[in-house]
C-alpha positions as CSV (number, residue, x, y, z in Angstrom):
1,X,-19.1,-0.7,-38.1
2,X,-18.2,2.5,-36.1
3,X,-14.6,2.3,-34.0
4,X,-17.4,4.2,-31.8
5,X,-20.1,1.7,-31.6
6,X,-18.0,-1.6,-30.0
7,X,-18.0,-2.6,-26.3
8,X,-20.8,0.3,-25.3
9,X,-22.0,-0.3,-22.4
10,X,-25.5,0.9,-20.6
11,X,-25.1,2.9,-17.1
12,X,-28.2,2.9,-14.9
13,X,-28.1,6.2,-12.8
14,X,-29.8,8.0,-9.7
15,X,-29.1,11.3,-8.2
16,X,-26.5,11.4,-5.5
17,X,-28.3,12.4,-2.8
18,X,-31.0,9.9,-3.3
19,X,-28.9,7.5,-1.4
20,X,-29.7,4.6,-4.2
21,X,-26.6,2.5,-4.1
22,X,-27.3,-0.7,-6.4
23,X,-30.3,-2.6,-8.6
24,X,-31.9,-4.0,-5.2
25,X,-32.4,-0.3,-4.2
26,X,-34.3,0.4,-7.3
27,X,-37.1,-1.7,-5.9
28,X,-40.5,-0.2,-5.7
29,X,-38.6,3.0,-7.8
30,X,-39.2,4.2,-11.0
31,X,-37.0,3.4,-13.7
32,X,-36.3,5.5,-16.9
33,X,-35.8,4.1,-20.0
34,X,-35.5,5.7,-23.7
35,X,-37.7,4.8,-26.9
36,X,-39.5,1.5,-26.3
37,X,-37.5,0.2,-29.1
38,X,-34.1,1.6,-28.2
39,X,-31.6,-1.7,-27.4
40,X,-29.2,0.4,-25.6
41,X,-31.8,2.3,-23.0
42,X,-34.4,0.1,-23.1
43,X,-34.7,-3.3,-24.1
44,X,-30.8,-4.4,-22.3
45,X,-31.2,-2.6,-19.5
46,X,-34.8,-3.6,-18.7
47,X,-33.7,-7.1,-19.5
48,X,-30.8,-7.2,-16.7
49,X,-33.2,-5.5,-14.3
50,X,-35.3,-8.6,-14.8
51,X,-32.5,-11.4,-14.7
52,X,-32.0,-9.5,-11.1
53,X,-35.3,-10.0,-10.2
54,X,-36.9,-6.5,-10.7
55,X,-39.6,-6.8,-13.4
56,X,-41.2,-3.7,-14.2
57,X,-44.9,-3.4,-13.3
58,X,-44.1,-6.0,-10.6
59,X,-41.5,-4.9,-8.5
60,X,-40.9,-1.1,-9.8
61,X,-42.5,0.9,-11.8
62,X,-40.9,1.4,-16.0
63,X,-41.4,5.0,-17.7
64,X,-40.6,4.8,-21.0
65,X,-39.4,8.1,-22.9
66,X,-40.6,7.5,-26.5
67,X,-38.7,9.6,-28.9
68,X,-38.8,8.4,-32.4
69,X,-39.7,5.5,-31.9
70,X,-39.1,3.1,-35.3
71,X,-35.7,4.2,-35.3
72,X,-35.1,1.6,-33.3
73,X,-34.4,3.6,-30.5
74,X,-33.8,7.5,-31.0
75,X,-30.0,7.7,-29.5
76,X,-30.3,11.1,-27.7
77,X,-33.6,12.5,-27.6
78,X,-35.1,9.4,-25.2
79,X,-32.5,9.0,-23.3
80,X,-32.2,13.0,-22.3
81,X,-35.3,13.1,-21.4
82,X,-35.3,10.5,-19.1
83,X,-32.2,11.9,-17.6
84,X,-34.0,15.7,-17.1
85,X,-36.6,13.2,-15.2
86,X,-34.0,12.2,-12.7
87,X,-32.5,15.5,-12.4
88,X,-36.1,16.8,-11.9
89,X,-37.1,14.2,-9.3
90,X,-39.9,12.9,-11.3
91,X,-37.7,9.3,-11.6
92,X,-35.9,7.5,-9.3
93,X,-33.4,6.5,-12.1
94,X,-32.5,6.3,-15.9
95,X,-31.3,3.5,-18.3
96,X,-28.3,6.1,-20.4
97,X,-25.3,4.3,-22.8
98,X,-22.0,5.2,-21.6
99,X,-21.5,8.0,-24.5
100,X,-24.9,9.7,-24.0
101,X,-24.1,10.3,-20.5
102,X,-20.4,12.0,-21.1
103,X,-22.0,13.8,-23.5
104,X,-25.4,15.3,-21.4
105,X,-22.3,16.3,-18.9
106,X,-20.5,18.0,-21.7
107,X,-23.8,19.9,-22.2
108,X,-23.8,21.0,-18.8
109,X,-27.4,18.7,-18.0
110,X,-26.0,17.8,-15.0
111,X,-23.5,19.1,-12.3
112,X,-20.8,17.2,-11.9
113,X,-20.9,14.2,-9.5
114,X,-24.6,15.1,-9.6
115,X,-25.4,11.4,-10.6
116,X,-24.0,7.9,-9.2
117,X,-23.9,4.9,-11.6
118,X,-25.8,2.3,-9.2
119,X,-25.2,-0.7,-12.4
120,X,-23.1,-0.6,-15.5
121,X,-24.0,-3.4,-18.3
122,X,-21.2,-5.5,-19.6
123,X,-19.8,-4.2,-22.8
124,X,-22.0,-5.0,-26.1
125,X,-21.4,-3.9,-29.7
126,X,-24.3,-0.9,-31.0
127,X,-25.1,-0.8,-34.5
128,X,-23.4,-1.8,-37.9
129,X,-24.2,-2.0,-41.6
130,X,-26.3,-4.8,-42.7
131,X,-25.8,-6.7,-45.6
132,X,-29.3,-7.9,-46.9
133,X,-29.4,-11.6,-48.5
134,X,-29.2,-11.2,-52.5
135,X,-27.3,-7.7,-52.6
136,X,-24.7,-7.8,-55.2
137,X,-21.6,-8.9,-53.9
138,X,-18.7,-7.0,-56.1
139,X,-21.0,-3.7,-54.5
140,X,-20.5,-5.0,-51.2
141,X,-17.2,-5.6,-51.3
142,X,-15.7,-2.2,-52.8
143,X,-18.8,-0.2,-50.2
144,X,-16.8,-2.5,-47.6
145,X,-13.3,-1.6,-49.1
146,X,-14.2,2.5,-49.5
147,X,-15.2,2.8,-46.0
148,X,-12.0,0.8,-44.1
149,X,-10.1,3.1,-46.8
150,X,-11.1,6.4,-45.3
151,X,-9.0,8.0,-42.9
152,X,-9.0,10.5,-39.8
153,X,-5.9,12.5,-41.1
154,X,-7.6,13.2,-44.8
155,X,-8.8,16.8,-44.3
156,X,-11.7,16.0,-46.5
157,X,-12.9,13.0,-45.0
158,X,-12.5,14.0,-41.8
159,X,-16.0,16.0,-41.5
160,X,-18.0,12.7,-43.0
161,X,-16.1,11.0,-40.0
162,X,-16.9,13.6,-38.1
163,X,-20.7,13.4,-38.6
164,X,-21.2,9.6,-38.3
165,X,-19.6,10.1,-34.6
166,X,-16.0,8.1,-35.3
167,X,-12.8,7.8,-36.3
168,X,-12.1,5.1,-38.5
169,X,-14.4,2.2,-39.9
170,X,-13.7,-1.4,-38.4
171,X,-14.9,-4.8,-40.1
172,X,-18.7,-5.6,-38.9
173,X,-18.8,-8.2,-36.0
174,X,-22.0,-9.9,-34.7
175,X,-20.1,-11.1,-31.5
176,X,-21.5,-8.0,-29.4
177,X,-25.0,-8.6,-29.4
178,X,-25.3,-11.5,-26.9
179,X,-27.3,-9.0,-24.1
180,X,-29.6,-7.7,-27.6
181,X,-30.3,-11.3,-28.6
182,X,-31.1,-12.5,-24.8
183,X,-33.8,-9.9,-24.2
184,X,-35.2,-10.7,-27.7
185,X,-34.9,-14.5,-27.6
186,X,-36.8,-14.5,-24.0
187,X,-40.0,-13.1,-25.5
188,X,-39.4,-14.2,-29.2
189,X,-39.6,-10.6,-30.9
190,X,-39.2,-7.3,-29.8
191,X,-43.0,-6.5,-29.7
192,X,-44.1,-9.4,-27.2
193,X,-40.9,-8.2,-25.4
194,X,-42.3,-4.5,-24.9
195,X,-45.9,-5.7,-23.7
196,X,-43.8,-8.0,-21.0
197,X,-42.1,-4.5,-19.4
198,X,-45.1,-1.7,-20.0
């Protein structure tokens, strides 16, 4: 997996001058959230909102920002949108991972201290390669050994590295997807999960 993609962590923000200053003040609001099928803006956040007793379509109101959805959650695209939303004024606030957000600053999407973080999810792991059952295990191993081999400092690695979003390759971990496998496990799969929270 990524060095990039352990302990991420999801960032629910308003605008600073909506006076919004934690989940209970999201009640009767309405929530942004990326791709239906995005973990990090969508399915983790929307999850915690509900172990804190705010279920959409009950107690506020969900907009979803479907970009790409199949992808398992389009990592930018959604979740700018739904940030222009709350920078507009059409949203109350937006479900963002921590490196989307630095980034949409970077970009100049918002002024700084424009937005306040009312919650911040505890850390989970993002994505990783999966190994399916049956693949051939001498490939696995040297796919695993090639990519912990590659390295920041080799000028001709470096822009592969620099594409995928990281600096070095770190053995896969399941440990970081406790706050993925809660949201699934309460509704069984990911599609009864999404009809719960339209």
């Amino acid at each position: 997996m990524r060095d990039t993609d352990r302990d991420r962590v999801t960032r629910i923000v308003v605008r600073k001058e909506a006076g919004l200053r934690n989940l209970e003040d999201l009640r009767a609001k309405v929530v942004a959230t990326g791709a239906s099928d995005s973990p990090q803006a969508t399915l983790i956040p929307l999850q915690l909102l509900r172990r804190h007793g705010l279920l959409g379509g009950r107690d506020l109101e969900v907009r979803r920002f479907d970009v790409l959805v199949g992808k398992h959650g389009d990592h930018v695209g959604g979740e700018r949108d739904a940030v222009k939303a709350l920078i507009a004024g059409e949203v109350d606030a937006a479900c963002v991972i921590d490196g989307n957000r630095l980034a949409f600053a970077r970009e100049g999407l918002f002024a700084p201290n424009a937005l306040n973080v009312v919650y911040q999810t505890a850390p989970y792991d993002h994505c990783n390669f999966t190994i399916l059952d049956g693949a051939p295990t001498p490939l696995i191993g040297r796919f695993r050994e090639l990519l912990l081999a590659m390295s920041y400092d080799d000028p001709a690695l470096r822009p592969l590295l620099d594409m995928e979003g990281l600096k070095v390759w770190l053995p896969g971990r399941t440990t970081g997807y406790a706050a993925l496998a809660r949201a699934i496990e309460r509704f069984k799969t990911i599609e009864p999960f999404l009809q719960a929270v339209r």
